[in-house]
C-alpha positions as CSV (number, residue, x, y, z in Angstrom):
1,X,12.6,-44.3,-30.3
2,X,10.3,-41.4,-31.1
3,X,9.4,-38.9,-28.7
4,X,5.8,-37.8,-27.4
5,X,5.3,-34.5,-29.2
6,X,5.9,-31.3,-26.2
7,X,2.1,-29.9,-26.4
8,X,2.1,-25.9,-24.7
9,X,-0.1,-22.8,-25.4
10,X,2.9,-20.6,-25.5
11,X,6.7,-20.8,-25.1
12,X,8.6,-18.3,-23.4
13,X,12.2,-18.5,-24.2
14,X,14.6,-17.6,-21.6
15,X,12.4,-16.7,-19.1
16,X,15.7,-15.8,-16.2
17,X,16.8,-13.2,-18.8
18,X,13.7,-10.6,-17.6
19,X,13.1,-10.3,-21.4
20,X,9.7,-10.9,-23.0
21,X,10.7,-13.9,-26.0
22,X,7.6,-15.5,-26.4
23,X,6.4,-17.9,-29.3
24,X,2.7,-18.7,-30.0
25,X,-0.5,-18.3,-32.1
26,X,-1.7,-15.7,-33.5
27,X,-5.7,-16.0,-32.6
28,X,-6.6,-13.8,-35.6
29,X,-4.6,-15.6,-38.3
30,X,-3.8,-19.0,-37.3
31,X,0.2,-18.3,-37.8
32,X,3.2,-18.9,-35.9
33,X,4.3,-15.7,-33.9
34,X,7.4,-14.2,-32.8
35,X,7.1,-11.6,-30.0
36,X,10.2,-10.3,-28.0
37,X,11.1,-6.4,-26.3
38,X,12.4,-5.1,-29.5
39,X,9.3,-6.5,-31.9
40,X,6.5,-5.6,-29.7
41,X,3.4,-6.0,-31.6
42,X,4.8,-9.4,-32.9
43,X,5.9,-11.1,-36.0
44,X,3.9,-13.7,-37.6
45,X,5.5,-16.4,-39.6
46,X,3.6,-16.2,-42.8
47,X,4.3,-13.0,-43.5
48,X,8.1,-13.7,-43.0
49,X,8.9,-17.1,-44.9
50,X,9.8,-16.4,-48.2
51,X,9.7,-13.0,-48.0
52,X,13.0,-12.3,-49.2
53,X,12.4,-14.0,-52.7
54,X,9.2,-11.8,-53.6
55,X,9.6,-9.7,-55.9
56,X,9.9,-5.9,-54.9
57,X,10.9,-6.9,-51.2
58,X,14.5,-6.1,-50.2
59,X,15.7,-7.8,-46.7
60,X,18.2,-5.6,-44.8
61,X,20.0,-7.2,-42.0
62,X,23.0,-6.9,-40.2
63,X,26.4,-8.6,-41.1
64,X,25.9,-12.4,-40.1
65,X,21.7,-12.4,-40.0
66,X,21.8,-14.3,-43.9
67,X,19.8,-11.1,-44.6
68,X,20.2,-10.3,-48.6
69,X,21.5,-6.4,-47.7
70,X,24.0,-5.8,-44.8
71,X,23.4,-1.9,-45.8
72,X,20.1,0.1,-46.5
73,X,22.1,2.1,-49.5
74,X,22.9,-1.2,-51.5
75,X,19.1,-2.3,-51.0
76,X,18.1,1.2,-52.6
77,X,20.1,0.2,-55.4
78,X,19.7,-2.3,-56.5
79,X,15.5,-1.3,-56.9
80,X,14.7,-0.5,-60.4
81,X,13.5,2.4,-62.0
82,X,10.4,1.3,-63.0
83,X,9.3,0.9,-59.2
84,X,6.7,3.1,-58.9
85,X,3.3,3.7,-56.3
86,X,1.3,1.0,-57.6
87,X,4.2,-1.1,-58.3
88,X,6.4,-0.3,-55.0
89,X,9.3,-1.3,-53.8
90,X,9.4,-2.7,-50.1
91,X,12.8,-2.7,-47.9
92,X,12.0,-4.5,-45.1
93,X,15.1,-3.4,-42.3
94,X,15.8,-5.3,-39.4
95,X,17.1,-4.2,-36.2
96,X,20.3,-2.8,-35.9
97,X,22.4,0.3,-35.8
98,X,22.9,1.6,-39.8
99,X,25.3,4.5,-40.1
100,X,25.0,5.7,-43.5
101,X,23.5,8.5,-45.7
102,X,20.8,7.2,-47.9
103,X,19.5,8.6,-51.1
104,X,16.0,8.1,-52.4
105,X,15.6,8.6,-56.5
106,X,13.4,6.2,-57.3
107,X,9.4,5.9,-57.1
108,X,7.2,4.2,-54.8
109,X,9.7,3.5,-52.2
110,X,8.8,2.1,-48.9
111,X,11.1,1.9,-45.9
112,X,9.4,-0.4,-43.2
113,X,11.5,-0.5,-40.0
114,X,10.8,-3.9,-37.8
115,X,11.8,-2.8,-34.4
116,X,14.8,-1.2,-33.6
117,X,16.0,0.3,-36.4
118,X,18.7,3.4,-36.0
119,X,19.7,5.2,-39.4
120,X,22.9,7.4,-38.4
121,X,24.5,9.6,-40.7
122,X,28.5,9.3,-41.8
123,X,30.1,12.3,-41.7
124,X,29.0,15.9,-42.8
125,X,25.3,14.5,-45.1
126,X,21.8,14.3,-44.4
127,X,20.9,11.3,-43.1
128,X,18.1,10.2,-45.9
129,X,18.1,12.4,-49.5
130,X,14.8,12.2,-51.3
131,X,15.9,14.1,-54.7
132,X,14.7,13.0,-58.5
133,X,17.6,11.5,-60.6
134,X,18.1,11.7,-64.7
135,X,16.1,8.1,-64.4
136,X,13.2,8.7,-62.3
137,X,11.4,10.3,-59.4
138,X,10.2,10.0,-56.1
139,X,6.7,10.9,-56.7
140,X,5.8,8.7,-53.2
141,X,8.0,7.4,-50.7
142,X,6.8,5.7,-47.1
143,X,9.1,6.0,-44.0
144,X,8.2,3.7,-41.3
145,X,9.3,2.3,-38.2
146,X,12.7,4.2,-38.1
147,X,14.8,6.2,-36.3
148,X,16.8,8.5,-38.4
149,X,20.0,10.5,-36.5
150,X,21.6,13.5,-37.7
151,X,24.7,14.9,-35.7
152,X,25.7,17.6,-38.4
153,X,25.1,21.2,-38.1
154,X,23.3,22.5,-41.2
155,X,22.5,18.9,-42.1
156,X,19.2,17.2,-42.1
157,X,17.9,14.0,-40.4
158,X,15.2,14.2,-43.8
159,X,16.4,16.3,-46.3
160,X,13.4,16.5,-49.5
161,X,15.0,18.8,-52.5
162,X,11.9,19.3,-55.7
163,X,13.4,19.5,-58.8
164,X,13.6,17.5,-61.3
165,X,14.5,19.7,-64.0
166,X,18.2,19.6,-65.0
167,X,20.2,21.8,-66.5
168,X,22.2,20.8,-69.8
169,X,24.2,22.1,-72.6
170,X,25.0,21.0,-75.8
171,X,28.7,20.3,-77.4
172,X,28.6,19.9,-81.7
173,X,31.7,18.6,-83.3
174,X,32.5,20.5,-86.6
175,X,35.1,18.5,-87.4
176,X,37.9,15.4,-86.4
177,X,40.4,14.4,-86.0
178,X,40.8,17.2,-83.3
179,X,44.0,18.5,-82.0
180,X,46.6,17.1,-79.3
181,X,46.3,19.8,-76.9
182,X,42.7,20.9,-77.4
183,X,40.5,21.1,-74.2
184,X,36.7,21.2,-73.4
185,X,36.5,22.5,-69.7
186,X,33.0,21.6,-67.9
187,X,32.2,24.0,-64.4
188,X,36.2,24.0,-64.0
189,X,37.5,20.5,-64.8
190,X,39.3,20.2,-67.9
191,X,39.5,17.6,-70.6
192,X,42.6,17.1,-73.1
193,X,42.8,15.8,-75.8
194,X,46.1,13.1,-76.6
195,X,47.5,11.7,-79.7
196,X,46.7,8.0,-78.6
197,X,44.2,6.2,-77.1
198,X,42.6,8.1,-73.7
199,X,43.7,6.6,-70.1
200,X,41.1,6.4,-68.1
201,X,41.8,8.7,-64.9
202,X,43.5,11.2,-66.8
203,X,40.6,13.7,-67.8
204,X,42.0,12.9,-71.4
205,X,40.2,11.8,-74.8
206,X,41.5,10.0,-77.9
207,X,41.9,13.5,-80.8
208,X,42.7,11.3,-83.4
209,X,39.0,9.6,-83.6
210,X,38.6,10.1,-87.5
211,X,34.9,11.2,-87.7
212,X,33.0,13.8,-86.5
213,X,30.6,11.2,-84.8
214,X,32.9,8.6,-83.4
215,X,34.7,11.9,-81.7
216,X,31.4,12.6,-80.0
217,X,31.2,9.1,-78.9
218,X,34.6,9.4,-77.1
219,X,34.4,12.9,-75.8
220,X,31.2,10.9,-74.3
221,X,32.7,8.0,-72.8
222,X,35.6,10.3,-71.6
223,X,32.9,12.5,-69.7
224,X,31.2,9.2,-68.2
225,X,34.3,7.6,-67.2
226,X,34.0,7.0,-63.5
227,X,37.3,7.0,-63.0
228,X,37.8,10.2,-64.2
229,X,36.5,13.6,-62.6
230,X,33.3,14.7,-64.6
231,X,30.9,11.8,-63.5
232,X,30.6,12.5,-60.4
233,X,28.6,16.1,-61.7
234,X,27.7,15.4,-65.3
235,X,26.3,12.9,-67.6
236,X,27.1,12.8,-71.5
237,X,25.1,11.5,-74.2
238,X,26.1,11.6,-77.9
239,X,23.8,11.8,-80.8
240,X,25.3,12.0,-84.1
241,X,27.7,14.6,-83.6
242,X,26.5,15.9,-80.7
243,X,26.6,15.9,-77.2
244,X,23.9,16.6,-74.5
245,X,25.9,17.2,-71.3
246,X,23.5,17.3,-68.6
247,X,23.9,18.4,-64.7
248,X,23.5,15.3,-62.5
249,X,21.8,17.7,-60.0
250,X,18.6,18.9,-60.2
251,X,17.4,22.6,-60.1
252,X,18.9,25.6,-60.6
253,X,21.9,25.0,-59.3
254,X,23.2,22.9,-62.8
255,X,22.5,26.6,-64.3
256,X,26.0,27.7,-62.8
257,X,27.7,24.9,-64.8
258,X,30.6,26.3,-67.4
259,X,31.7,25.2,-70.7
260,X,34.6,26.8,-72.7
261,X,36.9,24.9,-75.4
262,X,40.1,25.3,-77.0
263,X,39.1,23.5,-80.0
264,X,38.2,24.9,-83.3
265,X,36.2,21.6,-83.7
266,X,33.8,22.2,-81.0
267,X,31.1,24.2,-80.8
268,X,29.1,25.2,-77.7
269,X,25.5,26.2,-77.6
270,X,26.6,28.6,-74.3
271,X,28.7,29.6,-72.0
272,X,26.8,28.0,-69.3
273,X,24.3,25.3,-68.5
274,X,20.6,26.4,-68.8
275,X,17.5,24.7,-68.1
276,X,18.0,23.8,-64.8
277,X,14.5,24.2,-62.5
278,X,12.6,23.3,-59.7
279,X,9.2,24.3,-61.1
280,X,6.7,22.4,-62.0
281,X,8.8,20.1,-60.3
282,X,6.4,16.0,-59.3
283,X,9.3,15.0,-56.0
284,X,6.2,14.1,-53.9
285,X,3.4,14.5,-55.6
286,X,1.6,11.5,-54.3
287,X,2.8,12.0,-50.8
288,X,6.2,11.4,-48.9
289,X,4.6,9.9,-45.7
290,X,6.8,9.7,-42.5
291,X,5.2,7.2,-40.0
292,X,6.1,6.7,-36.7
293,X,9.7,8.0,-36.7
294,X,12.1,9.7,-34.5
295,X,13.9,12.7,-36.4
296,X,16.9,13.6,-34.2
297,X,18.9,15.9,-35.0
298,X,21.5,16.5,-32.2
299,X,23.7,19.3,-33.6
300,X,23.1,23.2,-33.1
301,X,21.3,24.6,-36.3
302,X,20.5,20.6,-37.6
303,X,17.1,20.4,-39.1
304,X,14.7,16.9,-38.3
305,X,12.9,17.8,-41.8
306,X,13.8,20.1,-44.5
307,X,12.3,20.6,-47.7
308,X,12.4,22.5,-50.2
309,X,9.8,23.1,-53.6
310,X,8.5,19.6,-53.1
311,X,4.8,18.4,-53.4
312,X,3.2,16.8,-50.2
313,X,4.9,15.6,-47.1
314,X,3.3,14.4,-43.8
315,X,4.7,13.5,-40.7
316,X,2.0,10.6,-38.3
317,X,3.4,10.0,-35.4
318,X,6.8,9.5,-34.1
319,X,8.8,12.2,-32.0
320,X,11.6,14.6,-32.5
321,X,13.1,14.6,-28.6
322,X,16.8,14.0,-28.0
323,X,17.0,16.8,-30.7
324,X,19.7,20.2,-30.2
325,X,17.2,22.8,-28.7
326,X,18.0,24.6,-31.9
327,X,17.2,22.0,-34.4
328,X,13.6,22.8,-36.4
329,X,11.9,21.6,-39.1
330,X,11.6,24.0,-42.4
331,X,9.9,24.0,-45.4
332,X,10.1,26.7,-48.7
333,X,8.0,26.9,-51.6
334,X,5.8,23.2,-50.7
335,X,2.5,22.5,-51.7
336,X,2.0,20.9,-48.2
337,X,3.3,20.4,-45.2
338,X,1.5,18.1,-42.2
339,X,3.0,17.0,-38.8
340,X,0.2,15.1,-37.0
341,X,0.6,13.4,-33.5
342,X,4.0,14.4,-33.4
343,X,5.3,14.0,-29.6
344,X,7.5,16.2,-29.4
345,X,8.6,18.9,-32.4
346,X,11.1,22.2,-32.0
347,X,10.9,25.4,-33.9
348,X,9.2,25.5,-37.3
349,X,9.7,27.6,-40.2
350,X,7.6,27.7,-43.2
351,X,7.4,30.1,-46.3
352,X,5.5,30.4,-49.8
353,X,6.3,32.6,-52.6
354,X,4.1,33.0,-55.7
355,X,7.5,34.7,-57.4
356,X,9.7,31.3,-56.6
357,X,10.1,28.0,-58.1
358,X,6.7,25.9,-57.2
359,X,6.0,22.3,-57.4
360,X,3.3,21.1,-59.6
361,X,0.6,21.5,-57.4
362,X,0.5,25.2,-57.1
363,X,-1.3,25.2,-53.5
364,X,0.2,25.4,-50.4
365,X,-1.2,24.3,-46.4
366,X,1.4,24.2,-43.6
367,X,-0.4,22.7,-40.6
368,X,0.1,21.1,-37.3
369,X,-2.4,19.0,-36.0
370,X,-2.7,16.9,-32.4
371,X,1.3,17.7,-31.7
372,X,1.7,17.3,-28.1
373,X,4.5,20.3,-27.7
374,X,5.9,22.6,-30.3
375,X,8.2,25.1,-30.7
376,X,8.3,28.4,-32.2
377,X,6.9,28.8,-35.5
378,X,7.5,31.5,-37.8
379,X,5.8,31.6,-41.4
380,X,5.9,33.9,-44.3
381,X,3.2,33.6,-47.1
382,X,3.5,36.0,-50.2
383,X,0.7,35.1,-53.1
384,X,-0.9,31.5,-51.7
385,X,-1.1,29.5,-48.4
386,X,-2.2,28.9,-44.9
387,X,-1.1,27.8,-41.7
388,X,-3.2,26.5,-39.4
389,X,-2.6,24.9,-35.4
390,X,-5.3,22.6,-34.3
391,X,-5.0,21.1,-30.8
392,X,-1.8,21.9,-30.2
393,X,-1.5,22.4,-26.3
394,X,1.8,23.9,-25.9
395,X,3.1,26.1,-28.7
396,X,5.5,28.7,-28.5
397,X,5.7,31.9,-29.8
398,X,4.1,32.5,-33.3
399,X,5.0,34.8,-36.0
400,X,3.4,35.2,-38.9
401,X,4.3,37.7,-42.2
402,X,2.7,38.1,-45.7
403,X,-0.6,38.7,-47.1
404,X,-2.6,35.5,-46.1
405,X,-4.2,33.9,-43.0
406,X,-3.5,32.0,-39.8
407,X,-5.8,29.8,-38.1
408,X,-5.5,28.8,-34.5
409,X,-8.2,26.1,-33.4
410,X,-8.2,24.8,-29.6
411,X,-4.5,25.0,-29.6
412,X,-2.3,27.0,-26.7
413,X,0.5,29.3,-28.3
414,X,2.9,31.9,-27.0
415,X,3.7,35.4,-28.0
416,X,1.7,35.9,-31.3
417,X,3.5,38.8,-34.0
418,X,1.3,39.5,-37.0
419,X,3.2,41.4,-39.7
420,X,2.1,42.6,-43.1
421,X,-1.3,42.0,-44.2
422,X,-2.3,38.8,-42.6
423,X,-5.6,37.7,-41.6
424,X,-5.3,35.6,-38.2
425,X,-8.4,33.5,-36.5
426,X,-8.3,32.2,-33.0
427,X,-10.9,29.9,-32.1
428,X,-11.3,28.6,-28.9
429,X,-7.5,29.2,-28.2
430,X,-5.3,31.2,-25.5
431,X,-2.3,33.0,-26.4
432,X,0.6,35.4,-25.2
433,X,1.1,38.9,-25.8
434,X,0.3,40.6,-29.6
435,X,2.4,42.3,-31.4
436,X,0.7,43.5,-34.7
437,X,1.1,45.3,-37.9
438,X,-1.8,48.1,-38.2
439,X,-2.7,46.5,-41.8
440,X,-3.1,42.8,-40.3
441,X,-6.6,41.4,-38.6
442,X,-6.8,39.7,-35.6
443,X,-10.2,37.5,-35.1
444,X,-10.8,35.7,-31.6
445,X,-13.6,33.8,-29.9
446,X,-12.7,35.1,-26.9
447,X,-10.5,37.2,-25.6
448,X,-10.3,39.4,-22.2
449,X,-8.9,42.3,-20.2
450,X,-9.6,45.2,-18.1
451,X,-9.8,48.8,-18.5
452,X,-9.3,51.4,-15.5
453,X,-11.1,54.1,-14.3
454,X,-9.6,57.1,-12.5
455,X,-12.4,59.4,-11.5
456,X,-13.3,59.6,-15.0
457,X,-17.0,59.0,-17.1
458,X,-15.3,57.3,-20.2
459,X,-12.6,55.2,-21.1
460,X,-11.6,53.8,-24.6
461,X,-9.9,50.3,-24.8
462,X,-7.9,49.4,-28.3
463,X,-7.7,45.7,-29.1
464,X,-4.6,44.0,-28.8
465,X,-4.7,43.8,-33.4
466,X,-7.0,45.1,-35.4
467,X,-10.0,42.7,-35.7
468,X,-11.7,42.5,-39.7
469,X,-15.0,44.3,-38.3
470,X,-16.3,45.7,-35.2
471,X,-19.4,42.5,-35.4
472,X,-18.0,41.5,-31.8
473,X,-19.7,41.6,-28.4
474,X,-18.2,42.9,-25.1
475,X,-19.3,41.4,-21.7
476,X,-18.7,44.1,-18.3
477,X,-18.2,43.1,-15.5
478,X,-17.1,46.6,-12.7
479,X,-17.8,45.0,-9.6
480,X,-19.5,48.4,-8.7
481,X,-22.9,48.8,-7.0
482,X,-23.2,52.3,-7.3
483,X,-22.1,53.3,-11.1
484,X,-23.5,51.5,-14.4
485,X,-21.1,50.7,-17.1
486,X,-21.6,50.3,-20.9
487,X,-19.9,49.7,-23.7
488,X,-21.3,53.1,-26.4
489,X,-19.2,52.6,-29.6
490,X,-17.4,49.6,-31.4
491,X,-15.0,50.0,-34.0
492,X,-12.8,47.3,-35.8
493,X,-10.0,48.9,-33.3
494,X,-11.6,49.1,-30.0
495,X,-14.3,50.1,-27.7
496,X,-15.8,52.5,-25.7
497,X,-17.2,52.3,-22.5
498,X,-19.2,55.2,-20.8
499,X,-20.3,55.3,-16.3
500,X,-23.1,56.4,-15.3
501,X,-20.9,59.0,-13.5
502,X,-17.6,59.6,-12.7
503,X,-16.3,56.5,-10.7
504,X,-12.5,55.0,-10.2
505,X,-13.0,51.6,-10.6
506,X,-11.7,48.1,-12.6
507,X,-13.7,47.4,-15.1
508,X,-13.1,43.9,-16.5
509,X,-14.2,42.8,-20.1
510,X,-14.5,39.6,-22.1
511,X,-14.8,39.9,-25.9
512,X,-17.4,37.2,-28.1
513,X,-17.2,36.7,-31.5
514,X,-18.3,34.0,-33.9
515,X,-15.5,32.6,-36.4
């Protein structure tokens, strides 16, 4: 006979276990909700039925879990290349233990962790490669929710490479059939022609084709053979009776590609690859976001976040503890670079060069913002950029080089070295000791020290840097009852300060000025 429905408020499941598994209501919404020590903030059930069948939404679960993806990589492949921002592409991962090296090519890409989720690299790679392909770019990508391991020296939890100019060269066939024997030799690797139909694996091509455009068609399909060696660093394309041979990596790097032939029916538009750039490059240009994440990168000399001539790239959130005490975070040649609310970060190492390969946006701001404790940071700006620290409470040491500024806003930092020409401001900040160049400026809200006296009248005290005028003001403060002490001269250098009379005494001072 039917059964009275069971009527409760909530349901715990397993309550003996000492785990929180709870199922309810969700007062705002009115849906089912899931709620257990691993999905904390909760699950509701509207927003997970079905959800594998929209479109743009990949499911990645472990082996067993009916998921659509066992793997992150095969869920990032199978997304098209027309995903893009307004169009994006959401994997959804579920918790679980991943070890494999992702790569992100494609556009509007977002990586949503629910709870749980370790990303561990395999073997000497980054853990998660955001690079452009031939097909597309990764103009924005969103990291959420994960935690992304890296145990490799040299090797990056997040590594962000800007180019997405690649190098090519050009092969022309003059005439076919071609020769058994002739060769066409791309960056090393060699291809031969045979007398017979090409076997796939053998880095050989059919020389008896009878035209000069059905021989550029199988030189192509030799060269794109994944079986044999030359996909793997080169894609061909033909076009009448020529080929476009172009470096599957992006940048300058494809420029180092050679290309020599045998054959009399081959001609070559160079000995090498051109082309190949990171200017002007768009990897980022709308923003890689990395939200609430733990970078670790465990080995010596391992880096939680490198990137190199990309866009924009923020860091919310998230922490970089567990990492080797030599891991940083480093940046060349970006147009910015923002870790807010980080935890915990190491050392940081930033630097801009106006002569270099740049991304399309041709500015540059490296900042840290709310970071609870920081390592060293070192920075070098030649031609454009910043770097500023803004309520940072525990920063190491800080050393800064080339011709632009530093800004330091209520933040703590260590040992400060000022090299070149830059222009430093500290405002409402503490620091270490001062090492500077005599061509930088140093510009502080406050700072203090003292100046002794040994039976003499006058004594001249030099700032710790040169500040970028002498419009400061100098509070005294001897202690004496007898002599009267003033400050007589300011210059962007130092002070002096004159007694009424001889005296041996400690004078203290604190040094005001408005930034």
């Amino acid at each position: 006979m039917p059964q009275s429905p069971l009527l409760t408020d909530q349901l715990q499941i397993e309550p003996g276990s000492g785990q929180t598994l709870l199922l309810n209501r969700d007062s705002a919404t009115g849906s089912l909700k899931f709620l257990d020590a691993v999905i904390t903030g909760g699950a509701l059930l509207k927003d997970l039925v079905g959800v594998r069948n929209i479109t743009g939404v990949y499911v990645v679960g472990r082996a067993g879990t009916g998921a659509p993806f066992i793997t992150i990589s095969s869920a990032l492949a199978a997304i098209p290349n027309t995903s893009y921002s307004a169009a994006s592409s959401l994997v959804l991962v579920f918790p679980g233990t991943y070890q494999e090296n992702l790569t992100v090519t494609r556009d509007g890409v977002c990586i949503v962790g629910l709870g749980g989720v370790i990303v561990q690299n395999s073997g000497a790679s980054d853990t998660l490669l955001v690079k452009a392909s031939l097909s597309s770019v990764p103009q924005a990508l969103l990291l959420k929710g994960l935690t992304l391991l890296n145990d490799q020296p040299s090797y990056a939890c997040v590594r962000a490479l800007g180019a997405d100019s690649f190098a090519s060269a050009t092969v022309t066939v003059t005439a076919a059939p071609l020769v058994a024997g002739d060769t066409l030799v791309i960056n090393g690797v060699t291809l031969t022609g045979l007398a017979t139909a090409r076997t796939p694996g053998s880095n050989n091509f059919n020389s008896t084709v009878s035209t000069p455009s059905s021989m550029a068609i199988e030189i192509s399909a030799a060269i794109n053979d994944p079986l044999n060696s030359f996909s793997s660093f080169v894609t061909a394309t033909p076009s009448g009776t020529a080929i476009l041979i172009e470096a599957n990596v992006a940048g300058s790097a494809g420029n180092a590609y050679t290309l020599t032939t045998t054959s009399a029916g081959l001609s070559l538009s160079g000995a090498s690859f051109t082309g190949g750039s990171s200017a002007g490059n768009s990897v980022g240009l709308e923003g890689i976001l990395i939200q609430d994440c733990s970078l670790v990168a465990s080995a010596a000399g391992g880096f939680n976040l490198y990137a190199d001539t990309v866009n924009h790239i923020s860091i919310e959130g998230g922490t970089f503890r567990g990492s080797s005490s030599t891991a940083s975070v480093q940046a060349l040649n970006c147009a910015s670079l923002r870790l807010f609310g980080v935890e915990k970060s190491l050392d940081a190492e930033f630097s801009y060069d106006t002569s270099a390969d740049r991304p399309s946006d041709l500015s540059c701001e490296y900042s840290l913002s709310g970071c609870g404790e920081v390592g060293d940071v070192l920075c070098d700006l030649l031609g454009a950029g910043s770097l500023s620290l803004l309520n940072c409470p525990q920063v190491g040491s800080v050393g800064v080089a080339g011709d632009q500024t530093l800004s330091v806003i209520r933040s703590s930092i260590g040992a400060l070295t000022l090299n070149d020409t830059t222009a430093a401001v500290l405002s409402q900040s503490t620091r270490g000791s001062v090492f500077a160049d005599p061509t930088t400026t140093l510009a502080e809200t406050n700072a203090s020290g003292s100046v002794f006296f040994a039976a003499s009248a006058s004594e001249g005290v030099s700032l710790d840097a040169p500040a970028p005028d002498a419009d400061y003001t100098v509070l005294l403060d001897s202690g004496s009852t007898t002599e009267i002490f003033a400050v007589t001269s300011r210059t962007a250098s130092g002070f002096t300060v004159d007694a009424s009379s001889a005296a041996s005494t400690t004078v203290r001072y604190t040094i005001l000025r408005s930034v």
